[in-house]
N, C-alpha and C positions, 0 to 999 in steps of 0.2 A: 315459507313454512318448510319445515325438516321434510327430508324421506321419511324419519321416524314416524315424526307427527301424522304425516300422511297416511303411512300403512296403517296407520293405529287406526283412524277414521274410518278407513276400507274396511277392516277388521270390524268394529263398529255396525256397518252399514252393513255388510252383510249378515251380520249375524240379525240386522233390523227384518231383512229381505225375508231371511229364514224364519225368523219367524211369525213371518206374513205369508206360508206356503209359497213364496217365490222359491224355484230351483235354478242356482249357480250356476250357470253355463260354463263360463270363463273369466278369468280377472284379471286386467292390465293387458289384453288385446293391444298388440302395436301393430299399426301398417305404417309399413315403412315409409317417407314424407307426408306423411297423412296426421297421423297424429296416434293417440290409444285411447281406448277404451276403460277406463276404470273398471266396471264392473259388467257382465252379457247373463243376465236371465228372463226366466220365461216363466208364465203364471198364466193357467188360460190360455193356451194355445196362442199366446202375443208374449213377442220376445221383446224385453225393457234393458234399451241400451243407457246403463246409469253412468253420470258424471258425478263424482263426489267434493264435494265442496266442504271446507274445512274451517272454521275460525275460532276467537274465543264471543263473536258474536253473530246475531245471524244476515244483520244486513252487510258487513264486510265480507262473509262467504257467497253471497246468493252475486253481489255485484260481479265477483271473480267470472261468472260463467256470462262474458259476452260475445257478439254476434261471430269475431273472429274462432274464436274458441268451440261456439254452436257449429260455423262450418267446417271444422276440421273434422270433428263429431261426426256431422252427418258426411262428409268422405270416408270416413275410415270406417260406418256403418256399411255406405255401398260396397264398399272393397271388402268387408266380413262375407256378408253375404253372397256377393259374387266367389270369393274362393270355398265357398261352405258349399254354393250351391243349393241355396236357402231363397225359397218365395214363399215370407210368411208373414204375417200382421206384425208388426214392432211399432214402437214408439220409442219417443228419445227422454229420459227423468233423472231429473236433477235429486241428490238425495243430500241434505243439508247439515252439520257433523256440526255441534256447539259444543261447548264444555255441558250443557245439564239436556240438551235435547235433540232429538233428530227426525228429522221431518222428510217426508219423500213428495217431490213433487211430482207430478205422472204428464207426460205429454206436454214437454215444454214449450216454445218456440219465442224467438224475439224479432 
């Protein structure tokens, strides 16, 4: 998929976030050999570390996010938090970008 295509989706997806009162922490979080973070917000005193996934369908997007990809995720979660200096409830959510729909999946794991 483009960078284009991709921002577009993030773009997308947050605005889904928004307007589900999630608030935007950060977008596109990199740690450096770790990986990034698509999207870092927080709803409820629980911070939602989102991967966004993109296709023109939704089972070719959802397969995109496997276990290699979940653990870089959840490293580059630790390393957020450890430089933020952050001990707070989070979970990991996959948020699902189609051409007509988008789905948020909350608390993922494989």
């Amino acid at each position: 998929m483009s960078r284009q295509k991709g921002d577009f989706a993030e773009k997308r997806a947050i605005s889904f976030l928004q307007d589900r009162n999630f608030e935007i922490i950060e977008q596109n979080f990199y740690a450096k050999k770790l990986g990034e973070i698509d999207i870092i917000a927080k709803k409820d005193n629980t911070y939602h570390f989102c991967e966004v996934k993109s296709s023109d369908d939704y089972e070719t997007a959802i397969n995109n996010i496997t276990p290699s990809k979940l653990s870089k995720i959840k490293r580059s979660i630790d390393y957020y938090l450890q430089i933020k200096k952050l001990n707070v409830a989070f979970c990991i959510d996959a948020i699902i970008v189609t051409n007509n729909e988008i789905e948020l999946l909350e608390n993922i794991t494989l």
